[in-house]
BAFI-400281 format. One line per field, with one value per residue (C-alpha): x, y, z; residue number from 1. Coordinates in steps of 0.001 Angstrom, whole numbers, always signed. Layout:
<rs>
X: c(X, ...) .
Y: c(Y, ...) .
Z: c(Z, ...) .
num: c(NUM, ...) .
</rs>
This chain:
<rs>
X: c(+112, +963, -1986, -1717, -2492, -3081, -457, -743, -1453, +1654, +2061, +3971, +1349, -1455, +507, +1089, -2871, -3509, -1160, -2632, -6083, -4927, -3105, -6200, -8479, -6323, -6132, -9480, -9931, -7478, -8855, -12284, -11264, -9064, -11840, -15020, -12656, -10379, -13093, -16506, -17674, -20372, -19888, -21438, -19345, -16402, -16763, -17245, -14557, -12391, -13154, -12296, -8734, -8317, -9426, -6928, -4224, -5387, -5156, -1832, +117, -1354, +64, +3188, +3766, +2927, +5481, +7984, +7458, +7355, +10466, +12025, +11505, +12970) .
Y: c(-28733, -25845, -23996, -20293, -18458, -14301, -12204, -11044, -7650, -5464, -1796, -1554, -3308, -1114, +1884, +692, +85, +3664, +5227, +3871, +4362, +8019, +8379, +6940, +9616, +12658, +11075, +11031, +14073, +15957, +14028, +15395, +19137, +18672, +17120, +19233, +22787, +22071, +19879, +20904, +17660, +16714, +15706, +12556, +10850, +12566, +10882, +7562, +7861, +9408, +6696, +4173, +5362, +5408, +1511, +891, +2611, +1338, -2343, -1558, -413, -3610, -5618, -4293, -4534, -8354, -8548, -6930, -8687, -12402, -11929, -10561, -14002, -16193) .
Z: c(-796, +1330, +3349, +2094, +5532, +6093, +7424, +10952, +11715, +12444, +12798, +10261, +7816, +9670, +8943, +4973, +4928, +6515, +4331, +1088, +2029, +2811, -871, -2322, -760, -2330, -5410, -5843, -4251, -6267, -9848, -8869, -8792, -11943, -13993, -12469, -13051, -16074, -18326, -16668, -16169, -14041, -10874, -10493, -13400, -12121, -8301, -10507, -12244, -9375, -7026, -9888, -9946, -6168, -6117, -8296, -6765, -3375, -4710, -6406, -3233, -1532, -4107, -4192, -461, -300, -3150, -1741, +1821, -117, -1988, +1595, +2747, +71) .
num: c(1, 2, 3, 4, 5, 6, 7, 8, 9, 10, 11, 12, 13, 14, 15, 16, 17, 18, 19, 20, 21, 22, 23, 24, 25, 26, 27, 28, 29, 30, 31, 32, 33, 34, 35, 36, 37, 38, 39, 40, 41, 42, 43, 44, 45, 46, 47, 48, 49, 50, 51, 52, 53, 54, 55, 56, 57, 58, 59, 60, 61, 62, 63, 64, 65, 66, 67, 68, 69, 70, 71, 72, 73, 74) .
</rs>
């Protein structure tokens, strides 16, 4: 069996993690105003449901970029 072991840190990865905890911030941000202006929802099931979204798009660009760096390898 091989031992699965975390990345190290590099800038660049530090930068990716940054950069998608920064795009999920304006997501949400920007999904909140859309919803509480345009539908008139109220704002506490809006920041649920905002926040929701941004977790997923967080965890998606995390995926991706361990994808893309394990089939850089092979």
């Amino acid at each position: 069996m091989s031992k699965l072991s975390m990345p190290k840190l590099s800038r660049q990865t530090v930068l990716r993690l940054a950069g998608a905890g920064i795009a999920a911030v304006v997501i949400a941000g920007v999904l909140s105003v859309m919803t509480l202006r345009g539908m008139g929802l109220p704002g506490e099931s809006v920041r649920e449901g905002a926040l929701n979204v941004a977790s997923l798009v967080f965890a998606f660009v995390l995926i991706a970029g361990v994808g893309r760096r394990q089939n850089d390898k092979r």
